[in-house]
Short mmCIF file of the C-alpha atoms (twelve columns), coordinates in Angstrom:
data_MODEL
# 
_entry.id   MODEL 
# 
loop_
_atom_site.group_PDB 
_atom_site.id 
_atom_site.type_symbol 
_atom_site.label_atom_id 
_atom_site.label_alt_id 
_atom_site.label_comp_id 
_atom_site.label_asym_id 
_atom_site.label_seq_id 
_atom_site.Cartn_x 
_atom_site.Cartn_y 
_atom_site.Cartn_z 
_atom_site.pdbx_PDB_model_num 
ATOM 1   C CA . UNK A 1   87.421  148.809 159.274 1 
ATOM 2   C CA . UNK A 2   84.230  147.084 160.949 1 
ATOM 3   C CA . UNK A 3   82.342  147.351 157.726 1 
ATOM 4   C CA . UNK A 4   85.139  145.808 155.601 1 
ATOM 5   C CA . UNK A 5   85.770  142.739 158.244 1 
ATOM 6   C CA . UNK A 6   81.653  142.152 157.818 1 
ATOM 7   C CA . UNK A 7   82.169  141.570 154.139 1 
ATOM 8   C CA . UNK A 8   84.565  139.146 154.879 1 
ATOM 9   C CA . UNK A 9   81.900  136.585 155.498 1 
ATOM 10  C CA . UNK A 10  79.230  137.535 152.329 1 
ATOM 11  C CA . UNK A 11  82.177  137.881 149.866 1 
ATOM 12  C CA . UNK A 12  82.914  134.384 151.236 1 
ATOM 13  C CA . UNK A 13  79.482  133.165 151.181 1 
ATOM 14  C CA . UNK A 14  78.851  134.144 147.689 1 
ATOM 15  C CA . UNK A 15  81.914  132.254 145.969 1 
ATOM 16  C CA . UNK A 16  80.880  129.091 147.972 1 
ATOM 17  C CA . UNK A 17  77.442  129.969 146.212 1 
ATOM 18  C CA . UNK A 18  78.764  130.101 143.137 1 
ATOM 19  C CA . UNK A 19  80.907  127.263 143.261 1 
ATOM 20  C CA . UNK A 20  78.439  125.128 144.433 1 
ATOM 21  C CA . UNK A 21  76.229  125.815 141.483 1 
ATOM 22  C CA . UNK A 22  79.356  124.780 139.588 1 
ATOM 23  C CA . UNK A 23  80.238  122.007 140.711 1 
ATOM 24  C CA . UNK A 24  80.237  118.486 139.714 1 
ATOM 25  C CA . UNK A 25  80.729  115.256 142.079 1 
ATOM 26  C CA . UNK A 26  81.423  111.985 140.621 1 
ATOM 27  C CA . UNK A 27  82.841  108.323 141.518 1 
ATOM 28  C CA . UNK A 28  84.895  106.405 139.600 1 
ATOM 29  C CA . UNK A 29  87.256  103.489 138.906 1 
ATOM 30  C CA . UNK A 30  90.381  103.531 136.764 1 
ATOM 31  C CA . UNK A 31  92.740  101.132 136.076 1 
ATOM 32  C CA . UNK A 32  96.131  101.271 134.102 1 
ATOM 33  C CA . UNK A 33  99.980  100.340 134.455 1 
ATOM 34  C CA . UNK A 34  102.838 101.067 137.081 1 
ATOM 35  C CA . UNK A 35  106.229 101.203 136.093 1 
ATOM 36  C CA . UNK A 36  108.926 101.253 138.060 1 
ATOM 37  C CA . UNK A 37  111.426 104.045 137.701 1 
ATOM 38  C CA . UNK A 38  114.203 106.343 138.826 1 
ATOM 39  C CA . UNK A 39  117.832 105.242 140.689 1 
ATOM 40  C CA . UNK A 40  116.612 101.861 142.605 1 
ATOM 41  C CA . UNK A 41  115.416 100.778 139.573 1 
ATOM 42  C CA . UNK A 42  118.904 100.585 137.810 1 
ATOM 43  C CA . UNK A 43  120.300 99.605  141.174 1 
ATOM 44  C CA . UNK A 44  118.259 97.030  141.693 1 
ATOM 45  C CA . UNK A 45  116.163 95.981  138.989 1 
ATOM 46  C CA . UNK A 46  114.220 93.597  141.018 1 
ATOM 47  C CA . UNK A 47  110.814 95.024  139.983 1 
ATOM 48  C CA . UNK A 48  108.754 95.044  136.794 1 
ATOM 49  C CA . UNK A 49  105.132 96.847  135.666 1 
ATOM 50  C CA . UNK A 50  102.757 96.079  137.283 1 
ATOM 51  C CA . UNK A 51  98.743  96.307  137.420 1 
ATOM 52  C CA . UNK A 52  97.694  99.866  138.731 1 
ATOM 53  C CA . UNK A 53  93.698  100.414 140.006 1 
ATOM 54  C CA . UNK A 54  92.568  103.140 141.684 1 
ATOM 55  C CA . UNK A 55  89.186  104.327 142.953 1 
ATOM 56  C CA . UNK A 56  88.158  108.048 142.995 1 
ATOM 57  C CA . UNK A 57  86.067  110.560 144.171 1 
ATOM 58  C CA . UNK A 58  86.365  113.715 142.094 1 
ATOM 59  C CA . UNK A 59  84.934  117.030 143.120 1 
ATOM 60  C CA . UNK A 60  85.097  119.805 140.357 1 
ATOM 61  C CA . UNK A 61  84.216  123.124 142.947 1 
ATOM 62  C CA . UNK A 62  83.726  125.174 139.615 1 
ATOM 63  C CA . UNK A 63  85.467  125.641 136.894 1 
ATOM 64  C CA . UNK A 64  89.061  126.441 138.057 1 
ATOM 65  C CA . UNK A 65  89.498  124.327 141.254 1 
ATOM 66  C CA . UNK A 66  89.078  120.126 141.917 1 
ATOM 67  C CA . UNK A 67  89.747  118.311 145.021 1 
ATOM 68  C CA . UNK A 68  90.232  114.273 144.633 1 
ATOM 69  C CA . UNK A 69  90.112  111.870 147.237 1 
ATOM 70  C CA . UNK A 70  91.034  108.337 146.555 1 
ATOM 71  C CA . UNK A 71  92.673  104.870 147.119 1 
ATOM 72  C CA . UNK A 72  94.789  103.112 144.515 1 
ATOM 73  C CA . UNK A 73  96.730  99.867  144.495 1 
ATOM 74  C CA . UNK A 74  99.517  98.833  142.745 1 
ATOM 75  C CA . UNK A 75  100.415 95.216  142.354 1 
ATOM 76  C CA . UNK A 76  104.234 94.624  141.821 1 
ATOM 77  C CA . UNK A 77  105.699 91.770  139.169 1 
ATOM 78  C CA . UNK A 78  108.764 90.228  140.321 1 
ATOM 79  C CA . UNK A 79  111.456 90.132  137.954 1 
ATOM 80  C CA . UNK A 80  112.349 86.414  137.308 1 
ATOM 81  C CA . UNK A 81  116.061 87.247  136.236 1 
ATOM 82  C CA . UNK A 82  117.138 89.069  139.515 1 
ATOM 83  C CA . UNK A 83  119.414 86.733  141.335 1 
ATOM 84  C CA . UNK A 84  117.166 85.087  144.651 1 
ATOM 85  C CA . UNK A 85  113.994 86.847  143.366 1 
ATOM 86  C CA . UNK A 86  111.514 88.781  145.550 1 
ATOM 87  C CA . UNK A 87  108.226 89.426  144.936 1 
ATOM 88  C CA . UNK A 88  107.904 93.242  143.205 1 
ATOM 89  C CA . UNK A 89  106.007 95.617  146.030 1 
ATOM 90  C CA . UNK A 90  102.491 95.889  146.589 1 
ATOM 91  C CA . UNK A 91  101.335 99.046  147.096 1 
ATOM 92  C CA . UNK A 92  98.473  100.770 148.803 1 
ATOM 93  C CA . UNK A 93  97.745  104.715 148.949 1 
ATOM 94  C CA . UNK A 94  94.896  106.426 150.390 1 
ATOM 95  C CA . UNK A 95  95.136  109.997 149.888 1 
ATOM 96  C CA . UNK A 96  93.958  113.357 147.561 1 
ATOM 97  C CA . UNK A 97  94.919  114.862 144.453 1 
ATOM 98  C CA . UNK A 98  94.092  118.922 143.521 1 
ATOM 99  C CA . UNK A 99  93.002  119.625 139.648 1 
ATOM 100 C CA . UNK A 100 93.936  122.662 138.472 1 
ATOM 101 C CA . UNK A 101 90.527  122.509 136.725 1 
ATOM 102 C CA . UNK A 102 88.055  120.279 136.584 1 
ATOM 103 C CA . UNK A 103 88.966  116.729 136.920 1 
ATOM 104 C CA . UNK A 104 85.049  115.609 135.960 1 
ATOM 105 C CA . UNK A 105 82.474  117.524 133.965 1 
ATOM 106 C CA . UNK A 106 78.760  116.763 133.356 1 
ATOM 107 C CA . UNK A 107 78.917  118.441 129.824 1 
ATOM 108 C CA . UNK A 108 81.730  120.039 127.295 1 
ATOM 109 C CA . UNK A 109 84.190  118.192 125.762 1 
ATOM 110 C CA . UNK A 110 87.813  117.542 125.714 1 
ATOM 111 C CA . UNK A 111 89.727  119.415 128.686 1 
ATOM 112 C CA . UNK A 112 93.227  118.747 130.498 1 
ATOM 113 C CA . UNK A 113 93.258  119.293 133.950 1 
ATOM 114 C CA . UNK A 114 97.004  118.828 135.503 1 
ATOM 115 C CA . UNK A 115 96.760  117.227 139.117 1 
ATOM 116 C CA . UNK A 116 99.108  117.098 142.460 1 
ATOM 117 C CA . UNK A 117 98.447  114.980 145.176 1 
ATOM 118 C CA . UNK A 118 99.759  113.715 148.522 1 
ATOM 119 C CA . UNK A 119 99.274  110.173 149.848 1 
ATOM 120 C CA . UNK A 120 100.497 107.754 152.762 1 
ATOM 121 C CA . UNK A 121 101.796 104.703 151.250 1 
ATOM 122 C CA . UNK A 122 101.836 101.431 152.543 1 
ATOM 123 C CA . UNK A 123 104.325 99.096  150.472 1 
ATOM 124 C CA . UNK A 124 104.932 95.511  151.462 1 
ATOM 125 C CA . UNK A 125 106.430 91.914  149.746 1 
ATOM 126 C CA . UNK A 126 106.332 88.930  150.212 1 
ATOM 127 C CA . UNK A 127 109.806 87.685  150.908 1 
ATOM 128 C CA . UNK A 128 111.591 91.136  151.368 1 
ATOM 129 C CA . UNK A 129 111.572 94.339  152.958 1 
ATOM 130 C CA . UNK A 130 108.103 96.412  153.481 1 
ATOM 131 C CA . UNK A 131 107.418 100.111 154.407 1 
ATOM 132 C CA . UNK A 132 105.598 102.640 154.897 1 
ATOM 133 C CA . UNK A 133 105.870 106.316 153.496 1 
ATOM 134 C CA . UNK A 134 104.572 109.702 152.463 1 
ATOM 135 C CA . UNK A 135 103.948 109.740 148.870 1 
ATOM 136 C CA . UNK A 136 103.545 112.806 146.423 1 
ATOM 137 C CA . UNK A 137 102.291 112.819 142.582 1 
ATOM 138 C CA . UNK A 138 101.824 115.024 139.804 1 
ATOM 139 C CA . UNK A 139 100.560 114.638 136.505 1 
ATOM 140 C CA . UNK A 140 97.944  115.202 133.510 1 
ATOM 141 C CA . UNK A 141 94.487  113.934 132.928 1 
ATOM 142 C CA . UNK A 142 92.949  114.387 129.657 1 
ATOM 143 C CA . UNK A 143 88.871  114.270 129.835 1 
ATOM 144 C CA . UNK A 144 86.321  113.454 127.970 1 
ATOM 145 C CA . UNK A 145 82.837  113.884 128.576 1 
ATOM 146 C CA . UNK A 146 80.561  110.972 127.676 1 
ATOM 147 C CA . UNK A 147 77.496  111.987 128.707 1 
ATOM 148 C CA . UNK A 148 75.471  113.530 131.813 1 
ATOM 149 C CA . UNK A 149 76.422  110.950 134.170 1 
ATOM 150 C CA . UNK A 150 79.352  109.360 132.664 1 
ATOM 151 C CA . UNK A 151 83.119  111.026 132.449 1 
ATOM 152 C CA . UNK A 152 86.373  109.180 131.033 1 
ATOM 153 C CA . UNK A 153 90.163  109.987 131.429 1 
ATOM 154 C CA . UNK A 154 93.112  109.187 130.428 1 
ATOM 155 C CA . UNK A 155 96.164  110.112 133.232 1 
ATOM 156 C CA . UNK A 156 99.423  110.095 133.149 1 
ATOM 157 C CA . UNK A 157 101.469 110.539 136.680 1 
ATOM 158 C CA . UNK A 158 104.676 110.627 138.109 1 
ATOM 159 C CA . UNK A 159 104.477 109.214 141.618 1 
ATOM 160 C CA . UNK A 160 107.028 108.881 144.591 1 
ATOM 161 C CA . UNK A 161 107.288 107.531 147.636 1 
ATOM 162 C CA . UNK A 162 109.459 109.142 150.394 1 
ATOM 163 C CA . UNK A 163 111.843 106.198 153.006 1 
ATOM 164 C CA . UNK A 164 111.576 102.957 151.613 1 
ATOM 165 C CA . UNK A 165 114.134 100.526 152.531 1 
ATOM 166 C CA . UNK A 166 116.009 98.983  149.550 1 
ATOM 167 C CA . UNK A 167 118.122 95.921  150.110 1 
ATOM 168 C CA . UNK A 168 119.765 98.406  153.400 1 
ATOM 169 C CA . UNK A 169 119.380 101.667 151.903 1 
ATOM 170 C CA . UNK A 170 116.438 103.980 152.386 1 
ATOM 171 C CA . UNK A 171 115.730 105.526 149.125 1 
ATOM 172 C CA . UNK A 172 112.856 106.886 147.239 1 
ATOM 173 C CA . UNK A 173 110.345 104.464 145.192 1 
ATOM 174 C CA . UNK A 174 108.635 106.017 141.760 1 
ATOM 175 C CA . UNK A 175 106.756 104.976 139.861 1 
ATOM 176 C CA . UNK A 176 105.389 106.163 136.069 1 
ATOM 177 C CA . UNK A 177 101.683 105.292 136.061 1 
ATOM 178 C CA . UNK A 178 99.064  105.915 133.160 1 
ATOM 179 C CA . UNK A 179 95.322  104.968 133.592 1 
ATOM 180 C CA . UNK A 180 92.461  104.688 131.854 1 
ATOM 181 C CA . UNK A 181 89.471  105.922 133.968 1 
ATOM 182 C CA . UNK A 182 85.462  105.937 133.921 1 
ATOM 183 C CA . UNK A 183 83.751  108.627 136.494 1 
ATOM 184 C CA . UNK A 184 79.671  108.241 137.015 1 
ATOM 185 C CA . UNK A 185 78.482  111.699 137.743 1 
ATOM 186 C CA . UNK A 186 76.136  112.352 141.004 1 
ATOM 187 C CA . UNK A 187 75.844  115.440 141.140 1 
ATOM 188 C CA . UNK A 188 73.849  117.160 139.195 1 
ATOM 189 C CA . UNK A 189 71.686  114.926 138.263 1 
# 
């Protein structure tokens, strides 16, 4: 029993080992479109697409396994038609997103790596309602690699954000956002 809790920690210590050989660190940018979708957006229709950046930090901890961290903006339109029209939301998340892959690569060639994240949400308007929520997302990246240090992606996500108020009703915000990324490789270099 001793013997097999003491290989516990070198089993350990050798996948880190090996990941870490694997792995691949990079920083990006990526910008795209968010549209608004799901029930508030029939009930209300008081919000149109709107610009979507993002800035990430993706992690590829060998070949099966990425962790993401980021921050990402959305900028809301206002729809002009909706009677007494409010600005759309602006929204800020800072949170991380988990590749079942690898969501950068130094070398290869076309992958897709699907993603799921969790994020805390700050939404606010100018002349309406703001709040602030737990987020989730899921989605797809297709990669390409460009070149040692250079990565691009295209995404495609479904995000939503939990408790937002909605002209008195607390209901959930989504959003359909696709992206168009570039990743600079650090590591290796």
């Amino acid at each position: 029993m001793r013997r097999s809790i003491l290989l516990v920690p070198v089993l350990l210590g050798l996948m880190v080992g090996v990941a870490a050989a694997d792995s691949v660190i990079g920083i990006g940018y990526a910008v795209g479109m968010a549209n608004p979708s799901g029930g508030q957006w029939s009930d209300t229709k008081e919000s149109k697409a709107g610009i979507n950046q993002a800035w990430r930090v993706p992690m590829a901890l060998g070949k099966m396994f990425s962790l993401e961290p980021f921050m990402e903006r959305t900028e809301g339109k206002a729809d002009q038609s909706y009677q007494g029209t409010l600005d759309g939301y602006d929204v800020m998340s800072y949170g991380a997103n988990v590749g079942l892959g690898q969501l950068v690569r130094n070398k290869g060639g076309l992958h897709l790596t699907p993603f799921v994240g969790g994020m805390l949400s700050k939404a606010r308007r100018s002349g309406g309602p703001g709040d602030d929520g737990f987020a989730w997302q899921g989605g797809l990246s297709v990669g390409l690699h460009g070149s040692e240090t250079t990565h691009w992606d295209i995404r495609g996500a479904y995000q939503s954000i939990s408790k937002m108020d909605l002209q008195g009703e607390t209901k959930a915000r989504n959003y359909i956002n696709v992206s168009l990324g570039l990743t600079c490789v650090v590591k290796p270099r």
